[in-house]
C-alpha positions in Angstrom: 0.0 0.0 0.0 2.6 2.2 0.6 4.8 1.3 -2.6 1.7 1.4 -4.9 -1.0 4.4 -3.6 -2.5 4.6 -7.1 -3.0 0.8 -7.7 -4.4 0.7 -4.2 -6.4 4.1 -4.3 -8.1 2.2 -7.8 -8.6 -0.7 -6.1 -10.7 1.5 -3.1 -12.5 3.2 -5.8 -13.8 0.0 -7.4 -14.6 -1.3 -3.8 -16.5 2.1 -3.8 -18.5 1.5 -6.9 -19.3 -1.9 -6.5 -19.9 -1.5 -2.7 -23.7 -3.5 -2.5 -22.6 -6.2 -4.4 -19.2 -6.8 -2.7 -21.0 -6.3 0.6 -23.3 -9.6 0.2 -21.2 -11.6 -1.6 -17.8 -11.0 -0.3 -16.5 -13.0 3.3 -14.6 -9.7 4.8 -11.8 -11.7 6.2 -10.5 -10.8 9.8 -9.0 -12.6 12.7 -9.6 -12.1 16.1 -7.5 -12.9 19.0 -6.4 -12.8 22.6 -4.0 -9.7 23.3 -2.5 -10.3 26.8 -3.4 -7.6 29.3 -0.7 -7.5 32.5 -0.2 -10.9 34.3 -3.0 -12.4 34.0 -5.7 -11.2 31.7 -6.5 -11.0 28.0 -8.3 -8.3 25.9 -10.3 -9.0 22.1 -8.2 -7.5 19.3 -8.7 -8.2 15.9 -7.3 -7.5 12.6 -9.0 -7.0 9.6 -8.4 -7.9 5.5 -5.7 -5.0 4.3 -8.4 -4.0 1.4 -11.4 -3.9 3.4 -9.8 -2.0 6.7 -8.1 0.4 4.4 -11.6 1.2 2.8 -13.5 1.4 6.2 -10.8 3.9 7.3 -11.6 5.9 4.3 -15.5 5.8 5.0 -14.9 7.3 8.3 -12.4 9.6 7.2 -14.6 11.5 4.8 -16.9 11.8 7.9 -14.2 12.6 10.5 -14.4 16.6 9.9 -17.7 16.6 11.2 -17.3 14.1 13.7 -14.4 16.3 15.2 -16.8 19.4 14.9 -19.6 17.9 16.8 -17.8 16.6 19.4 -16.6 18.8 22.6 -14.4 21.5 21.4 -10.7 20.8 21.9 -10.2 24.0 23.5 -12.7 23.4 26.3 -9.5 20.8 27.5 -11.9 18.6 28.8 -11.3 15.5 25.8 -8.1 14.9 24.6 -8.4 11.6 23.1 -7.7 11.1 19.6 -8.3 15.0 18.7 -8.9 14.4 14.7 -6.2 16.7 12.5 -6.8 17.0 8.7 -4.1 18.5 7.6 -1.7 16.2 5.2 1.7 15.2 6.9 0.5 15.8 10.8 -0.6 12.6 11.0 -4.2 11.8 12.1 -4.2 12.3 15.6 -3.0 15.1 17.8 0.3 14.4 19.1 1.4 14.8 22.7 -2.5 14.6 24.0 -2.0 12.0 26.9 1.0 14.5 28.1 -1.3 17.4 27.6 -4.4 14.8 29.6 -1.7 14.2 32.5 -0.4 18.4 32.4 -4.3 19.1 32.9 -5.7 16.7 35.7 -2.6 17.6 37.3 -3.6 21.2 37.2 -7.1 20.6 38.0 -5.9 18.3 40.9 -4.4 21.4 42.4 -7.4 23.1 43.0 -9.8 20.5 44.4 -11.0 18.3 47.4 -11.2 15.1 46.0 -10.3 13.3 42.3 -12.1 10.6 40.9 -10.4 8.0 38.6 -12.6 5.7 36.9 -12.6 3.9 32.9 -15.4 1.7 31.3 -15.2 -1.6 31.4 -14.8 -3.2 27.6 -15.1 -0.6 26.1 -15.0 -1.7 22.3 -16.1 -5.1 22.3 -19.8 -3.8 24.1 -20.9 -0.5 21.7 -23.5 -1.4 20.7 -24.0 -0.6 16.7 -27.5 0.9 16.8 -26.1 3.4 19.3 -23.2 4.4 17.2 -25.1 4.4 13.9 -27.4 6.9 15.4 -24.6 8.7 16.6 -23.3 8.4 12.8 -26.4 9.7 11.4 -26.4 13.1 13.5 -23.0 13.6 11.1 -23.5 12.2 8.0 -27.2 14.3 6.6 -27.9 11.5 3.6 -26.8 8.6 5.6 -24.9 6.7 2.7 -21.2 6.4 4.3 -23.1 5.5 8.2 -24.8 2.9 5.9 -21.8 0.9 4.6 -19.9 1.7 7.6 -22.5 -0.6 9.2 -22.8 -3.0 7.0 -19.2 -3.9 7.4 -19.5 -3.9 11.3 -22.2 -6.3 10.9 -20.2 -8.7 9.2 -17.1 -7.9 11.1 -19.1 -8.9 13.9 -21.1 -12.0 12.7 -23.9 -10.3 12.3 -24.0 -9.5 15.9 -25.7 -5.9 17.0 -22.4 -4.6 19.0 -18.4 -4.4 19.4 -16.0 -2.4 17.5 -12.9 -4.4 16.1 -10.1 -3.1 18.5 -7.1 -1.7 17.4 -7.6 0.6 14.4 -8.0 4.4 13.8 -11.3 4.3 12.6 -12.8 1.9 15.3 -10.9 5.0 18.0 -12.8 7.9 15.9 -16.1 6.3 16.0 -15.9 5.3 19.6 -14.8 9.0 20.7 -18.2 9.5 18.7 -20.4 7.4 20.7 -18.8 9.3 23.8 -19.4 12.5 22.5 -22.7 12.6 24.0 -22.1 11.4 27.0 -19.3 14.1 27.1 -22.0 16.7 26.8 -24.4 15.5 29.4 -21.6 15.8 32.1 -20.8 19.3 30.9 -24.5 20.1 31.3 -24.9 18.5 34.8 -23.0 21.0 37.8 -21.6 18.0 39.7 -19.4 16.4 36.8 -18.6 19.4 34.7 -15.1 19.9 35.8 -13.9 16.5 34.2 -11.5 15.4 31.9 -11.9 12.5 29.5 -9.0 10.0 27.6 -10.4 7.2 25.6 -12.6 5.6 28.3 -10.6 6.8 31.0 -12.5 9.5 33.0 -11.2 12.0 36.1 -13.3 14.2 37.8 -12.7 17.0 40.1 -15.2 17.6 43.2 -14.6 19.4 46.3 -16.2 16.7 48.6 -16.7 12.9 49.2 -20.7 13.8 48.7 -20.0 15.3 45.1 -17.7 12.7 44.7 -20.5 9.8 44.9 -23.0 12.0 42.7 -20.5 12.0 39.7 -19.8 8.3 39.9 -23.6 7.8 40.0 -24.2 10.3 37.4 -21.7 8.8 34.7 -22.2 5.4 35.7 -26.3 5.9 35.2 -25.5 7.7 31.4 -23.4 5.1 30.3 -25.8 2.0 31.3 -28.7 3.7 30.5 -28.1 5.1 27.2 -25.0 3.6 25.7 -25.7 0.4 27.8 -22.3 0.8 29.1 -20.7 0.0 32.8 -17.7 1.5 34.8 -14.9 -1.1 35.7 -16.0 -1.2 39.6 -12.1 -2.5 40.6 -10.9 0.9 39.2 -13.1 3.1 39.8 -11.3 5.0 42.7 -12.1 8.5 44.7 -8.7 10.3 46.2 -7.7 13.0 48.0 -6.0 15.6 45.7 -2.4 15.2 47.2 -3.2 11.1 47.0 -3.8 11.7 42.7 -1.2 14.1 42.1 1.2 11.5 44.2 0.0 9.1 41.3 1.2 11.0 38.2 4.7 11.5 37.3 6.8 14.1 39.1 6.4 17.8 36.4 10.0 18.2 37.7 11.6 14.6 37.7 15.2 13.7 38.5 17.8 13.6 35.1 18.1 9.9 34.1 15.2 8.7 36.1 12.2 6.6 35.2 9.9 9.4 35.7 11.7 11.5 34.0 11.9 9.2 31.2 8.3 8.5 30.9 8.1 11.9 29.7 10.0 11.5 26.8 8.0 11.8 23.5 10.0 8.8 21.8 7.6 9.0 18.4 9.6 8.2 15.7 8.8 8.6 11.8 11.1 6.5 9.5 8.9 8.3 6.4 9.5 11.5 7.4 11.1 14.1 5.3 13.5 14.9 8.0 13.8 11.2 9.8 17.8 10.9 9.9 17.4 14.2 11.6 14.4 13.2 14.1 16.4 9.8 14.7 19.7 11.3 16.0 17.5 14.0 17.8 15.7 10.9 19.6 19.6 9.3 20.3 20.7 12.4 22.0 17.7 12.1 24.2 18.1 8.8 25.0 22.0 9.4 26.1 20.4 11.0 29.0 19.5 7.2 30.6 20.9 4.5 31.7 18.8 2.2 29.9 20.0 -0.9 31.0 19.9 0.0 34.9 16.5 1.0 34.3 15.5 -2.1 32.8 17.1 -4.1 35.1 15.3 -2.3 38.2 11.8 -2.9 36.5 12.7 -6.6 35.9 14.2 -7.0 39.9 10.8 -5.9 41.1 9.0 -9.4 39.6 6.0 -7.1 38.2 7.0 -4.4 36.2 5.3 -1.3 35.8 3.6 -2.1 32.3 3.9 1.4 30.3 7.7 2.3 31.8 9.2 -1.1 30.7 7.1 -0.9 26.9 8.9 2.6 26.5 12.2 1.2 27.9 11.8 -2.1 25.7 11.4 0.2 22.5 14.2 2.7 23.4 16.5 -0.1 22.7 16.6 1.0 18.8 18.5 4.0 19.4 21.5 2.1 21.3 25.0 1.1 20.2 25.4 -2.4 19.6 27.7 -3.5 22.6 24.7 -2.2 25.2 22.2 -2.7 22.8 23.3 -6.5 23.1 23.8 -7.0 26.8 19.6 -5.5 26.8 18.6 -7.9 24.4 19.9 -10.5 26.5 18.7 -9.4 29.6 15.2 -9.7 28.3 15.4 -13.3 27.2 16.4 -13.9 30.8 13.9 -12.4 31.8 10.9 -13.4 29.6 8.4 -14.9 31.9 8.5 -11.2 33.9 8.0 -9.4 30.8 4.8 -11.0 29.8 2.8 -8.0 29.8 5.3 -6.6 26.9 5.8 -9.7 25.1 5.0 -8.2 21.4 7.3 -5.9 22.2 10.3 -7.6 23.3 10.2 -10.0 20.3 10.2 -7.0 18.1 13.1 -5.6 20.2 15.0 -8.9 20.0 14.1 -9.4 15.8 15.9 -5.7 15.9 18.7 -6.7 18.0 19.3 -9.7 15.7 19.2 -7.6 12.6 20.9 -4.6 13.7 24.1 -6.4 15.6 25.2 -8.9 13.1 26.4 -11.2 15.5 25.4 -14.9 15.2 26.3 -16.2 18.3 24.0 -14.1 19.9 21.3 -14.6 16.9 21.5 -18.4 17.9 21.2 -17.6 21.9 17.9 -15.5 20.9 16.6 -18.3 18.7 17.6 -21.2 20.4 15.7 -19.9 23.2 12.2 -19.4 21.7 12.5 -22.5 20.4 12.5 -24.2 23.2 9.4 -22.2 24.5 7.5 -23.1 21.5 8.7 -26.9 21.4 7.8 -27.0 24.7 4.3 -25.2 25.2 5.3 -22.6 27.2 2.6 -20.8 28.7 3.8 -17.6 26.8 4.1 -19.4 23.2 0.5 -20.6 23.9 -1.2 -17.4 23.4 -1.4 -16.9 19.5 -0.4 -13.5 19.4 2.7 -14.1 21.4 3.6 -17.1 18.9 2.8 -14.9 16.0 5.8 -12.4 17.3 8.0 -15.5 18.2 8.2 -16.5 14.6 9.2 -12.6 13.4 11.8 -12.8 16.0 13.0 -17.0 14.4 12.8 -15.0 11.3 15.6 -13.1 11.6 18.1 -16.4 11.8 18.0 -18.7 9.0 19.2 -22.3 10.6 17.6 -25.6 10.0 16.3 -26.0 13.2 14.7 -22.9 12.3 13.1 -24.0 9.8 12.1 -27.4 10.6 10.1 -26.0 13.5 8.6 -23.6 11.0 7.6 -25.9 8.7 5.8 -28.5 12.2 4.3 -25.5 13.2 2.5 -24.4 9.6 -0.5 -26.9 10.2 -0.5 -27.1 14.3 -2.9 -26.3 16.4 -2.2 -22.6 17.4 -3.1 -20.7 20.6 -6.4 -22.3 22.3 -8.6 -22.4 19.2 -7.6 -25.7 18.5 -6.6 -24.9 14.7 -3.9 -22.7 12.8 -4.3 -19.2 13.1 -4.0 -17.4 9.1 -1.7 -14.6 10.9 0.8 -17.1 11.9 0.7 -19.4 8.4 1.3 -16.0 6.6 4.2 -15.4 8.2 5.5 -19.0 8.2 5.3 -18.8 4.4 6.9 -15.4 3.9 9.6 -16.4 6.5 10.5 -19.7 4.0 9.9 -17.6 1.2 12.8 -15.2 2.5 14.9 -18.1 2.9 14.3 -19.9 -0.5 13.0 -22.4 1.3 12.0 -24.3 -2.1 11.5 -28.0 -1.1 8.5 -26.9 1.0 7.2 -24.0 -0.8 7.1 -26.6 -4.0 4.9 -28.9 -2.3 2.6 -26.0 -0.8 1.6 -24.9 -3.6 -0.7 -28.4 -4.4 -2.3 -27.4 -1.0 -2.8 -23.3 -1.4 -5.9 -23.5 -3.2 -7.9 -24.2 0.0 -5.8 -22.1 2.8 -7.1 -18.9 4.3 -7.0 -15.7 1.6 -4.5 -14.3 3.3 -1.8 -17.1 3.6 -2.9 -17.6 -0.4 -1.9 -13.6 -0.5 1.5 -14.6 0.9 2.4 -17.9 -1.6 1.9 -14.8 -4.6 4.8 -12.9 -3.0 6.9 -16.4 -1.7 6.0 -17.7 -5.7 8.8 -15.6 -6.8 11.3 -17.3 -5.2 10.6 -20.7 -7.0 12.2 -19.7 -10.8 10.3 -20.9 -13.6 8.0 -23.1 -11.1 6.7 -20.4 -9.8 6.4 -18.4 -12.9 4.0 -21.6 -14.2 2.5 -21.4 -10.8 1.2 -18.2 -11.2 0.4 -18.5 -15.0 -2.1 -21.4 -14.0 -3.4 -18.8 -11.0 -4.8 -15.7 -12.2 -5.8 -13.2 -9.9 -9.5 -11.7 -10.0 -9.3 -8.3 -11.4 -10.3 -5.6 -8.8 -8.5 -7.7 -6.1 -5.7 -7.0 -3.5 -4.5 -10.5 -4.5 -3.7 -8.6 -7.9 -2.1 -5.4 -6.6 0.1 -8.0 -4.3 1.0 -10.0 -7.3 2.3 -6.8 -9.7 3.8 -5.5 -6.2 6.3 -8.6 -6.0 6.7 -8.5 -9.4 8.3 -5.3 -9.3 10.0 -5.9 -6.3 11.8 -9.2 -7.4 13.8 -7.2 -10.3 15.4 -4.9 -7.7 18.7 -7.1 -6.8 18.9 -6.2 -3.2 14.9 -7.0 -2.4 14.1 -9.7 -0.1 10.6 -10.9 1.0 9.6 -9.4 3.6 8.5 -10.5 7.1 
């Protein structure tokens, strides 16, 4: 999508034209899976078909001007979530808002009695659609985008009447719609007017423990009552003032500390017409910390604090090799404490193994998730952990690599007692970028009936297999107005540059 807008921006178009047609004939292919939340429990994320996400984004973008116009103005400072921006090259959301969320309770804490702290429980996976297509209606006059927009929930969902799929910018602008009006019933009700809202994270500010109770009644009675909505009970907390303000991080921490690195802004733009520049910005930033002592102090406590040790985990990018190393291997030792941050050590330790060229430590890394996987470790048993273990095995081509590749392709993965499409995808792309051809021959008798988007895959691994593959794909046409055609000219465009490899 990104090498080919135009093919892609035709293929959309089509989508467009054919919309009612496509819509009830079409499976929208998605996945859903268990996303591990801290220690010990699991959230519903799901990812959706490339062509139809892509065009559901677009649907909601050519609504999201007046979505952000009917919602609480921005300048009120009482949402801060996922603030819409139109303008090309900012990106789509407001930058810095959960700093500028944090600056303001913190300043609202100040002058107050008592803060409340309280978030909704499952959130995405209980809005219910009629809700939100109402809510869609009040912004789109003729009704024709809040129409297809629901039409691909419903199938999204299995025809189900609620749940947004989690994880994508146009499930977070639609939800920050449904909250809109919620939003505007506290502003018009005395006792929670002085509030301040991120995602479905709320604070309120009240001068008493009486006020106090009448806001959490208030918001919880406006959620369940017209959004059919509930307050998680084990979070919703009241606090003194001092107590809150103890609970956000220091505005004037110590150099090199954790708090004060929590306040880095550590967003990082590799597209960006100035990115070597913004990179060695972020490296002089960094230099401030002692990343490794910091790591290591999170991992000593046996339960890390969660958003610290992501930010810490991802920092390790913008170290040398020699410490960037001794991090990587600090984290295998301590996998089972890292749970919580699992997707994002893998994608720390596939860096790691690409950036520092060394094979003895490529084979310490590997060697070591494969015996998690061989032996059903409790972390290599949750789908979307396996799905990163295999990026991370991707980066070292061994035979035992790829033998456990290949006895994984048709295992049962996670707990649905079946393969998942996510992690077949990448097994083929991973033997694909290895020229793996003894097995990638003999797939492609089988490909026919595998999920669309390990098919999608074989067209990109195809190339790899000479003049087999060229009869492969002579004998397997692509349907015109389909991704699986736009993949197939992509890698065929790719494979002429010399120094392209398939990518995983």
């Amino acid at each position: 999508m990104h090498d080919l807008p135009s093919e892609v921006s035709a293929l959309l178009s089509q989508v467009e034209r054919t919309f009612d047609t496509r819509i009830k004939n079409e499976v929208i292919d998605s996945y859903s899976t268990l996303a591990p939340v801290g220690y010990a429990g699991f959230r519903w994320a799901t990812q959706i078909d490339p062509m139809w996400n892509a065009y559901l984004l677009a649907l909601v973008l050519s609504i999201s001007d007046q979505i952000e116009s009917a919602r609480v103005p921005e300048l009120r400072e009482n949402v801060f979530s996922y603030r819409y921006r139109s303008t090309p090259g900012e990106g789509l959301f407001a930058q810095e808002s959960w700093k500028q969320f944090q600056d303001k309770t913190r300043e609202l804490a100040g002058g107050t009695g008592y803060v409340i702290a309280a978030d909704i429980a499952d959130f995405y996976s209980r809005i219910y659609h009629h809700r939100l297509e109402n809510a869609l209606r009040d912004v789109d006059i003729d009704g024709g985008i809040t129409r297809q927009i629901m039409e691909i929930l419903s199938k999204l969902s299995n025809n189900t009447s609620y749940g947004l799929p989690v994880g994508g910018p146009a499930a977070r602008i639609m939800a920050e719609l449904v909250l809109n009006r919620v939003d505007r019933l506290l502003l018009a009700e005395p006792a929670t007017r002085t509030f301040c809202r991120y995602a479905d994270d709320y604070r309120f500010f009240v001068p008493d423990m009486e006020s106090a109770y009448s806001a959490i009644g208030f918001l919880s009675e406006k959620l369940l009552r017209n959004e059919g909505l509930s307050l998680q009970k084990s979070k919703t907390r009241i606090m003194t003032s001092t107590e809150y303000l103890s609970t956000l991080d220091p505005p004037a921490a110590v150099r090199g500390s954790a708090a004060r690195f929590l306040g880095l802004h550590l967003h990082y733009d590799p597209y960006s017409a100035t990115a070597d520049e913004d990179y060695e910005n972020l490296k002089n930033q960094i230099e401030e910390f002692d990343i490794l002592a910091l790591l290591r102090a999170e991992m000593d406590k046996g339960r890390i604090h969660t958003a610290l040790t992501r930010r810490l985990v991802a920092s390790l990018s913008y170290l040398d090799d020699i410490p960037r190393r001794q991090a990587a291997l600090s984290l295998l030792e301590n996998l089972e404490t890292l749970v919580p941050v699992t997707p994002q050590v893998m994608v720390a330790l596939r860096g790691a193994i690409d950036q520092v060229g060394d094979d003895d430590f490529s084979e310490e890394v590997t060697h070591r998730l494969r015996e998690m996987i061989e032996d059903s470790h409790f972390i290599s048993r949750v789908d979307l952990n396996l799905a990163y273990m295999i990026r991370t095995l991707a980066g070292k081509k061994s035979f035992e690599n790829e033998q456990l590749l290949i006895n994984l392709f048709n295992a049962s993965h996670g707990f649905r007692g079946g393969p998942a499409p996510i992690i077949q995808r990448d097994i083929v792309l991973t033997l694909a970028r290895w020229r793996t051809s003894y097995w990638l021959s003999d797939q492609k008798n089988y490909i026919a009936s595998a999920h669309p988007w390990v098919r999608r895959a074989f067209w990109v691994a195809s190339y790899t297999l000479g003049d087999e593959g060229k009869h492969w794909r002579r004998a397997n046409v692509p349907g015109e107005g389909t991704l699986e055609l736009v993949v197939r000219d992509w890698a065929s465009k790719k494979v002429q540059e010399n120094t392209w490899e398939v990518p995983v």
